[in-house]
C-alpha positions as CSV (number, residue, x, y, z in Angstrom):
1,X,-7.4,148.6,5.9
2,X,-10.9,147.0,6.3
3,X,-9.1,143.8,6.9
4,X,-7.0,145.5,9.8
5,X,-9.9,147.2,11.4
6,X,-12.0,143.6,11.5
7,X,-8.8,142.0,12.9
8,X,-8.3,144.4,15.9
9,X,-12.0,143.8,16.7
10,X,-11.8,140.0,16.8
11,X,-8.7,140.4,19.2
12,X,-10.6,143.2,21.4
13,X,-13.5,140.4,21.3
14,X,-11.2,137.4,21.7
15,X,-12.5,135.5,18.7
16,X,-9.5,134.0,17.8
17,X,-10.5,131.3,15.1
18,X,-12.2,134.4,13.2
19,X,-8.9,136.4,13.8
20,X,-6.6,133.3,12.3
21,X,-9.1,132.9,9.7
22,X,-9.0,136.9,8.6
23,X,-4.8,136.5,8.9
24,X,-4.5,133.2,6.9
25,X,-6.9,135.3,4.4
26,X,-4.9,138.7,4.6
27,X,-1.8,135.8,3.7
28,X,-3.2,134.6,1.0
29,X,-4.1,137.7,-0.4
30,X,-0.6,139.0,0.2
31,X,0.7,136.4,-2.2
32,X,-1.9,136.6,-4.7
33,X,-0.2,140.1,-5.2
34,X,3.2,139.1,-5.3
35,X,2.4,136.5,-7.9
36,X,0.2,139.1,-10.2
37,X,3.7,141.3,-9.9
38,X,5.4,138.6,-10.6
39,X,3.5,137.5,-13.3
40,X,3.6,140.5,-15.0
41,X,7.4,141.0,-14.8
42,X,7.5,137.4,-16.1
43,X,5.9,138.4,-19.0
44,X,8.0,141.4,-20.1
45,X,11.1,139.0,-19.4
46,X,9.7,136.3,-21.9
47,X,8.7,139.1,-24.0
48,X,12.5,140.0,-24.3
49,X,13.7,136.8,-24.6
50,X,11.7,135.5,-27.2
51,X,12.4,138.7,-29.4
52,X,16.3,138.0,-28.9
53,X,16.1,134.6,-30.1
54,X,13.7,135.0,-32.8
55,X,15.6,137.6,-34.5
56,X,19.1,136.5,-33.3
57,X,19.8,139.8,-31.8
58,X,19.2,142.1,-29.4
59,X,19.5,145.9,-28.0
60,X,20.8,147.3,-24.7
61,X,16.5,148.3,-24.4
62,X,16.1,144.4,-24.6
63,X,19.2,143.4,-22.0
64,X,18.3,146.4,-19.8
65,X,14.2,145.3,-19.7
66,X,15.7,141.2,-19.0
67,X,18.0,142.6,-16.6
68,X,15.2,144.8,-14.6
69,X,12.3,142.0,-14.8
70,X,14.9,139.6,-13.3
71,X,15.9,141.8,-10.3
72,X,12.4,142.8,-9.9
73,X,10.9,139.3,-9.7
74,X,13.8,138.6,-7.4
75,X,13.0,141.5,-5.0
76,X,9.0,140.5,-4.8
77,X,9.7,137.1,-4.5
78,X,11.6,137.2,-1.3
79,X,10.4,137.2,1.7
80,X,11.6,140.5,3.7
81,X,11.3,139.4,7.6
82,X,10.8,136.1,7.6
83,X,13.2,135.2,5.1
84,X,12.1,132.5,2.0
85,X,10.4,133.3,-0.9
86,X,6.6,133.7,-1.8
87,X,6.6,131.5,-4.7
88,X,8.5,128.0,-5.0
89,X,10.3,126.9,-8.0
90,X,7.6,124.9,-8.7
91,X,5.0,128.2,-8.6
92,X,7.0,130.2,-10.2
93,X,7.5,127.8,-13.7
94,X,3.8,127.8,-13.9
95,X,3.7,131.5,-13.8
96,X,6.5,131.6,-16.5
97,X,4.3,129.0,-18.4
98,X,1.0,130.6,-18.4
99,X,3.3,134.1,-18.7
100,X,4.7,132.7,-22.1
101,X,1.0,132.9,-24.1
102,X,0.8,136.6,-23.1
103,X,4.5,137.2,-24.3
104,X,4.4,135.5,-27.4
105,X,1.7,137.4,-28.4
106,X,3.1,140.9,-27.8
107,X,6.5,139.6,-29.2
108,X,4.6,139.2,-32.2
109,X,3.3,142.7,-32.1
110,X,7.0,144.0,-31.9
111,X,9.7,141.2,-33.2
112,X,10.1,141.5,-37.2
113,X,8.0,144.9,-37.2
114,X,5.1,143.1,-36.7
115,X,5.5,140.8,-39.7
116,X,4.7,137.4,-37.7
117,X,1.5,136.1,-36.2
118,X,2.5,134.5,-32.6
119,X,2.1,131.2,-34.3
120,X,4.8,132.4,-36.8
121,X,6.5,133.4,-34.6
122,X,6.5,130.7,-32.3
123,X,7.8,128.3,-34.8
124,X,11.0,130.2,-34.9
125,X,11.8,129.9,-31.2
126,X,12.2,127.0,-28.9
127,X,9.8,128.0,-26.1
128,X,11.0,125.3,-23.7
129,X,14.6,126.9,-24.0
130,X,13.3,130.1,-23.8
131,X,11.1,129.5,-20.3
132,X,14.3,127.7,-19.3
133,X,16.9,130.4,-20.2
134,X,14.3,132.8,-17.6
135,X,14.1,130.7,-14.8
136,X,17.7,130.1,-15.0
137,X,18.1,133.8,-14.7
138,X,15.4,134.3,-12.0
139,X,17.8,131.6,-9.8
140,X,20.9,133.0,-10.3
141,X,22.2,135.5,-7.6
């Protein structure tokens, strides 16, 4: 709201450099909120994913959670007005990259009762598959 308040008053003032600056700021923190959302539904996908493949199973919880993650990283990603998304494909494999560390390591709080460490438990997966198997989901309409 701060942001909005200093905006109007470089418009009243005509300062427009300091008004484009404020918007390309309010922009950019925008998307740094998509991507934490995203981010974090990235993580409870991957989390999901890796449980399935590790134990070669999985539970209407586990398809329901992929299925919801998916649509939600779907709905923040696109662009309402303007149409387009906030994160390219390239952005959002980076997120599912740095996403996979966080997953692995709650998947080895849950998969196996807890049995595994996340190193365990990461040699009984094939992460690049995995990462794969969730962008291919986040892509498909």
């Amino acid at each position: 709201m701060e942001e909005l308040l200093k905006l109007r008053q470089y418009i009243q003032e005509q300062n427009y450099d300091q008004a484009l600056t404020l918007i390309d700021e309010m922009e950019e923190m925008s998307k740094e909120d998509k991507l934490n959302k995203i981010y974090s539904y990235a993580v409870i996908l991957l989390l999901h994913l890796i449980k399935q493949a590790a134990e070669q199973r999985t539970t209407r919880s586990w398809e329901f959670s992929i299925y919801n993650a998916t649509k939600e990283i779907k709905r923040v990603n696109k662009r309402r007005k303007s149409g387009g998304y906030y994160a390219s494909e390239e952005e959002l494999q980076e997120i599912l990259t740095d996403a996979f560390d966080t997953a692995i390591k709650r998947a080895a709080l849950e998969a196996f009762e807890g049995q595994y460490t996340e190193v365990e438990l990461a040699a009984k997966i094939d992460s690049e598959q995995i990462q794969h198997q969730a962008m291919t989901l986040i892509q498909t309409d």
